[in-house]
C-alpha positions as CSV (number, residue, x, y, z in Angstrom):
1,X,22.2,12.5,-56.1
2,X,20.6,11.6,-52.6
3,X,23.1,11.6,-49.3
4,X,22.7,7.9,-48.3
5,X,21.7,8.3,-45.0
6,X,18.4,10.0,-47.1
7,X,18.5,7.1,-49.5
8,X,18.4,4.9,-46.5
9,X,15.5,6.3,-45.3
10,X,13.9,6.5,-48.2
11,X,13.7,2.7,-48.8
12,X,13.0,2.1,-45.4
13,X,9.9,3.8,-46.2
14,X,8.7,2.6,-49.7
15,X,9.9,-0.8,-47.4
16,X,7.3,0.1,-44.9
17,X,4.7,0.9,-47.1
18,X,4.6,-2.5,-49.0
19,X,6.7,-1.3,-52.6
20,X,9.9,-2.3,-53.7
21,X,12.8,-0.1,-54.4
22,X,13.8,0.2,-58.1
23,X,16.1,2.0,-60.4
24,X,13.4,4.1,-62.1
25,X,12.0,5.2,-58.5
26,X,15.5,6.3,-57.3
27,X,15.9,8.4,-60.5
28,X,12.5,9.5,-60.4
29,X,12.6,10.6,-56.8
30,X,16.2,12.1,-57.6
31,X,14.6,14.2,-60.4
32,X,11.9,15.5,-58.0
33,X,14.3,16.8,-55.8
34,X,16.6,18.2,-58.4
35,X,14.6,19.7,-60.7
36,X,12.3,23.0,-60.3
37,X,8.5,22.1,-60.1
38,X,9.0,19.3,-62.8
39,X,6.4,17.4,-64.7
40,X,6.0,14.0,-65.6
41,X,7.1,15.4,-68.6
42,X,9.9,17.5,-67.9
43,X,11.4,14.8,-65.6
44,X,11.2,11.9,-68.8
45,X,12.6,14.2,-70.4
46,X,15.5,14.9,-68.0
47,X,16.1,11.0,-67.5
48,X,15.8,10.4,-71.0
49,X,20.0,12.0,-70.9
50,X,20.9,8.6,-68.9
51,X,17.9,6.4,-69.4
52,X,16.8,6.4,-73.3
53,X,14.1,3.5,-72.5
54,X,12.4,5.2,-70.0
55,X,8.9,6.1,-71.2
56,X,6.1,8.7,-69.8
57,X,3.8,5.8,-68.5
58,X,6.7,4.4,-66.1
59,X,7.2,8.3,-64.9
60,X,3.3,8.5,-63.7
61,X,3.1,5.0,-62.1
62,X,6.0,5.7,-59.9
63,X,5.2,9.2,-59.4
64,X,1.9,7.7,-58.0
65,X,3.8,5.0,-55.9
66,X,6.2,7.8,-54.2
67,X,3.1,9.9,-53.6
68,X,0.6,7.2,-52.6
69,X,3.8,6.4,-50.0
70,X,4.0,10.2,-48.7
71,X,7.9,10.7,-50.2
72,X,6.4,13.2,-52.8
73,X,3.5,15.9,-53.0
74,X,1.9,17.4,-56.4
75,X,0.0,20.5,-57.1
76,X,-1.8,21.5,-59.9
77,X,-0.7,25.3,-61.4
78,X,-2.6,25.0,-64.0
79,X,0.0,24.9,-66.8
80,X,-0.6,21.4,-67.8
81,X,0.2,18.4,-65.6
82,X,0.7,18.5,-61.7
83,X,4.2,19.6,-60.5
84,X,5.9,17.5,-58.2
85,X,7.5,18.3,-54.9
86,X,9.5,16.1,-51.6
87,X,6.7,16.2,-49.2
88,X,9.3,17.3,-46.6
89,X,9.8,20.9,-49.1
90,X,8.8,24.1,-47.2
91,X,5.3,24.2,-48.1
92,X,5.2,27.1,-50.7
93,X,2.2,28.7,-52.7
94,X,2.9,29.1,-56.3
95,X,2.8,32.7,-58.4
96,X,2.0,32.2,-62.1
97,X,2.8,35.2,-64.0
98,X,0.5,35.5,-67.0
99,X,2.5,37.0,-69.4
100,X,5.9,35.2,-69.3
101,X,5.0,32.5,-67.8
102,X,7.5,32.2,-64.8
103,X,6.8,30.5,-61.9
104,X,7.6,32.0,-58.4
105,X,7.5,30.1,-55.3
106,X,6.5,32.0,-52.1
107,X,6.2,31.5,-48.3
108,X,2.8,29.5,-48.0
109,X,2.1,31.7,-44.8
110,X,1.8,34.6,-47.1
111,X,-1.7,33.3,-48.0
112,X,-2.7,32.6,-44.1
113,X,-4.4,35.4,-43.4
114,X,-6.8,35.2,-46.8
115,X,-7.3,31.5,-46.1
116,X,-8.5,32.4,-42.6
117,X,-11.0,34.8,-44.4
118,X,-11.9,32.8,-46.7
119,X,-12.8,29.7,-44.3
120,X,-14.5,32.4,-41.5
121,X,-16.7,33.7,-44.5
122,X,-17.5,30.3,-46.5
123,X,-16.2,27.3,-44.1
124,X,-13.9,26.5,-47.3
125,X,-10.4,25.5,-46.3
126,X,-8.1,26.3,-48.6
127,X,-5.0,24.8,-49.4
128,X,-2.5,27.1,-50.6
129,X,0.1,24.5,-51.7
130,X,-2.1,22.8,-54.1
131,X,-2.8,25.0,-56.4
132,X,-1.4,28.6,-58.3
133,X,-1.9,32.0,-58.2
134,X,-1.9,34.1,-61.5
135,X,-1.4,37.8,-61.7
136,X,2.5,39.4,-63.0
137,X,5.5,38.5,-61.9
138,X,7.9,42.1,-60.8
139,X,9.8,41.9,-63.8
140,X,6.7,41.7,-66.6
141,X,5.3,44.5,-64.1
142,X,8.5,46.7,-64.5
143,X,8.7,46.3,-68.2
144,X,4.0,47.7,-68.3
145,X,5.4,50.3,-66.2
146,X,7.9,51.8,-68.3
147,X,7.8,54.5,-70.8
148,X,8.9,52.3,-73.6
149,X,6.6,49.6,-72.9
150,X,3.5,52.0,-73.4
């Protein structure tokens, strides 16, 4: 659970941006932070251990609330819904691997010198947090690489 000098500050700022502070957005917002890249699905179904009422519609209008307040950030990876992060994560860019699945996070500077390419040659900005890139993770590309695999 959150250290409660970050709880504090927390409220203070769902305080300072007009919303009230409920039980559903302190597990919600704790569920953010604990889990791996979680969906408004994956995070019900998370809460649903403690909180059997809890429904998907409740997840997405707080989800909106702590991101309309700046406590959260989502991207979309293209897997379904959005994944949710604390807006004060390390920004990271997201590797999809296309034939297992996994998700890697990765050093969003790692895509700063395509994004400058890409906005010299188009005037496009990118943003590298928001979205995924596919290709294969090194593990799926170990296992096309070796003998037995072929």
């Amino acid at each position: 659970m959150m250290q409660q000098s970050s709880e504090r500050t927390w409220q203070e700022h769902l305080r300072a941006k007009g919303h009230r502070i409920t039980p559903q957005r302190k597990l919600i917002l704790a569920a953010v932070a604990q889990l791996p890249h979680p969906t408004p699905e994956s995070i019900l179904q998370h809460l649903r251990q403690t909180e059997p009422t809890l429904n998907l519609s409740t997840v997405y209008r707080n989800l909106t609330v702590l991101q309309e307040s700046g406590l959260i950030t989502h991207a979309h990876i293209g897997t379904g819904s959005a994944v949710y992060h604390l807006a004060d994560e390390h920004a990271h860019l997201h590797l999809n691997c296309l034939n297992c699945g996994r998700l890697v996070s990765a050093a969003a500077s790692i895509a700063a010198d395509f994004a400058r390419e890409v906005s010299a040659q188009t005037g496009f900005l990118i943003d590298p947090t928001h979205a995924a890139v596919y290709g294969t993770c090194a593990d799926c590309a170990r296992e096309l690489t070796t003998p037995a695999a072929r």
